[in-house]
N, C-alpha and C positions, 0 to 999 in steps of 0.2 A: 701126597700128590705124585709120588711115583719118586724115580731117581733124581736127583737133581743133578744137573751141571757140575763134574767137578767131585763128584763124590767118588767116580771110582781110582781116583789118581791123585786124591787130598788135595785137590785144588778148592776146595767149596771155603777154606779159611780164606782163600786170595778173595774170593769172589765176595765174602763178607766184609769183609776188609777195606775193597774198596766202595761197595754197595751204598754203606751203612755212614760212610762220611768223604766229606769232600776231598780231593787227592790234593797233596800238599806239593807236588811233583817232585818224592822223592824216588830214589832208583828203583825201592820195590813197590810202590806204586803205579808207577809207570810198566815196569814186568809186568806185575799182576794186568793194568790195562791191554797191554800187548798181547798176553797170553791166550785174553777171552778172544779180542780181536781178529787173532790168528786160527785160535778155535772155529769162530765161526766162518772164516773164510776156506779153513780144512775142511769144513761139511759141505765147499759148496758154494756157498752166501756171498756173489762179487759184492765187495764194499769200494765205498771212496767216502771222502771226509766232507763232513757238516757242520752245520754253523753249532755255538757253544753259548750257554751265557754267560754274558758280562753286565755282572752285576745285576739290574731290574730289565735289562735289555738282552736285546739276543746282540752277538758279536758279529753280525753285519752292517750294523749301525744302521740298516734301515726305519727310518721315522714309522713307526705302526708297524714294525715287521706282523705281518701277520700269523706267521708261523713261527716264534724266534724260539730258534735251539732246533730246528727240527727238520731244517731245507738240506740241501747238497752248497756246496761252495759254488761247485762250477754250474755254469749251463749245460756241460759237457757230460754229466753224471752219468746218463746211460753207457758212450761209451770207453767213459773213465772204469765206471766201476770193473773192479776186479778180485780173482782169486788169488793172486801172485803173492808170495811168501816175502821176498824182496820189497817189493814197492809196499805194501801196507807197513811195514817195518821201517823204512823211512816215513811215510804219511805218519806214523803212531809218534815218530821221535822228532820230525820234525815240528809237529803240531803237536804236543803235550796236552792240550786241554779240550781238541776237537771232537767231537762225536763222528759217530758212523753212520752213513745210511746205508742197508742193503736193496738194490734193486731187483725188484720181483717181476716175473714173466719171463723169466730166462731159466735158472733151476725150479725157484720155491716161488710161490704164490703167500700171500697172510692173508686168513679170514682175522677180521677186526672188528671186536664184540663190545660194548658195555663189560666194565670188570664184575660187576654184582652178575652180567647172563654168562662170562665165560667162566667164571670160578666153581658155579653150579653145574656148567655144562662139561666142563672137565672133571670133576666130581663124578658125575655120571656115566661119563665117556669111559674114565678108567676102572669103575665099578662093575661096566659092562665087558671089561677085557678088550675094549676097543683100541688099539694103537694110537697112538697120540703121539704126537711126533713131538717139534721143540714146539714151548708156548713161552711166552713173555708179557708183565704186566708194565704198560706204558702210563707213567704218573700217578693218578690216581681215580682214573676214571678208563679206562680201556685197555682189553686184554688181546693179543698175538697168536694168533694161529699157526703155527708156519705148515703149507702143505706143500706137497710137488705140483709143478704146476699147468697147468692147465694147455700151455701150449699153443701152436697156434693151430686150430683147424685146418683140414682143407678146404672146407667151405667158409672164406671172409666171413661169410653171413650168417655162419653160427657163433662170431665173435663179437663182441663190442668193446669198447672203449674203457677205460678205470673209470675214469670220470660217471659212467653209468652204475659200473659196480661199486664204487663209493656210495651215491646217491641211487638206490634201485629206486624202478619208477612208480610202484608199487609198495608203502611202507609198511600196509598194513602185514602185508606177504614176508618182510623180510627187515623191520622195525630195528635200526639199531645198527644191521651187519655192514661190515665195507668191505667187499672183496678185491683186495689189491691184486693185479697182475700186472701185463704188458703196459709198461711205459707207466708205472707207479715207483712207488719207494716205502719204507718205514725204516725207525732208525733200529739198529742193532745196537743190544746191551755190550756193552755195559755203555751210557749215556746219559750223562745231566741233564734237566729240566728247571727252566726258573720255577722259582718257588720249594728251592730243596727239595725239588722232584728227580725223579730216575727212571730208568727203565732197564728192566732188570730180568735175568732167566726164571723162569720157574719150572720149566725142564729146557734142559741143554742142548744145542746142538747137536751132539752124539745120538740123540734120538732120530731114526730113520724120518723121512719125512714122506708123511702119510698120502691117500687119494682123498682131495680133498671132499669128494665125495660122498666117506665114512662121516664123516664129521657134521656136514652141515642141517641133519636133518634134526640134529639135540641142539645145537646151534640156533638155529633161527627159533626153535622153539623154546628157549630160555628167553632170547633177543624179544619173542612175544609173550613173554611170559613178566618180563622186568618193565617192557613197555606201555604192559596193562596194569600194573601196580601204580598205586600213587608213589609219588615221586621226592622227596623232600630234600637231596639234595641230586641241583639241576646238572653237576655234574656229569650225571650217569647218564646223560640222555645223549642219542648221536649230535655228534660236532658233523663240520665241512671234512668233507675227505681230502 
């Protein structure tokens, strides 16, 4: 699947290291989490801290959190989030055990695929010599796009809302995809999920980040290609954006 994260600087043992089992919050796992954190915020990517699990619950103690592990802490997220080398560094140490969300429509945009249509679709993407920027697989049902992004038009009226591109209005069109921009989020690897879930690079930030435009046309046609297969585990099928 191409370079991964970390290979050309022997970081890819950090990143297994902490990937592959839960951080015990010793000094080099905490590095190691810092390192990627900062990585991604070198490419770009403003972060601010997110909720974490505790235990069968997410760490906001909200009764049904309905997203638990996967929100922003503050209301403030948008404009919390940041690139600053300093403040993520205190965020990583003062909070040991919190995830990251980075907020998308400012640099990077994520197209957000079914893992069965992105694993194929990248398969192909990069068979084709197509550029592919950083991708990420989120738990064990949905894959990470990251593109540059989209911006705001001049014309209001050629933009809409996340909330639409999470949910397009048309599914047969676009079955599957959630295109995050202005005023979204998704979390940045390295991040726990309940259920000894993760999410995790499967190319790194150091990858330029592409026009998302390259992309989505092997994209939506995997997203309708997995859509029209029977299904047996419900997993793979689009969630709420």
């Amino acid at each position: 699947m191409g370079a991964e994260f970390g290979s050309r600087s022997g970081g890819q043992g950090k990143i297994s290291q902490w990937l592959r089992r839960r951080p015990k919050d010793t000094a080099a796992d905490d590095r190691a989490r810092e390192d990627l954190l900062l990585a991604a915020a070198g490419a770009g990517l403003p972060l601010a801290p997110a909720a974490y699990p505790s235990g069968y619950r997410c760490s906001c103690d909200r009764i049904g959190c309905p997203t638990p592990a996967r929100h922003p802490v503050s209301f403030a997220w948008q404009t919390q989030s940041t690139t600053d080398r300093g403040q993520i560094e205190r965020w990583a140490r003062h909070q040991p055990q919190a995830n990251f969300i980075t907020a998308t429509g400012m640099v990077h945009d994520v197209l957000d695929v079914p893992l069965a249509a992105g694993r194929e679709a990248l398969r192909r993407l990069l068979a084709a010599g197509i550029d592919v920027g950083p991708v990420a697989e989120s738990g064990d049902d949905r894959m990470l796009f990251y593109t540059a992004t989209r911006g705001t038009p001049e014309d209001e009226d050629e933009w809409w809302p996340c909330e639409l591109d999470c949910h397009p209005e048309t599914m047969d069109e676009h079955p599957g995809l959630r295109w995050h921009c202005r005023g979204s989020y998704v979390l940045v690897p390295p991040a726990r999920l309940p259920g000894d879930l993760d999410v995790r690079w499967v190319r790194g930030p150091e990858h330029p980040l592409p026009d998302s435009l390259t992309l989505l046309e092997t994209l939506t046609d995997e997203c309708a290609r997995v859509a029209g297969e029977p299904q047996e585990d419900t997993a793979a099928w689009p969630l709420r954006g």
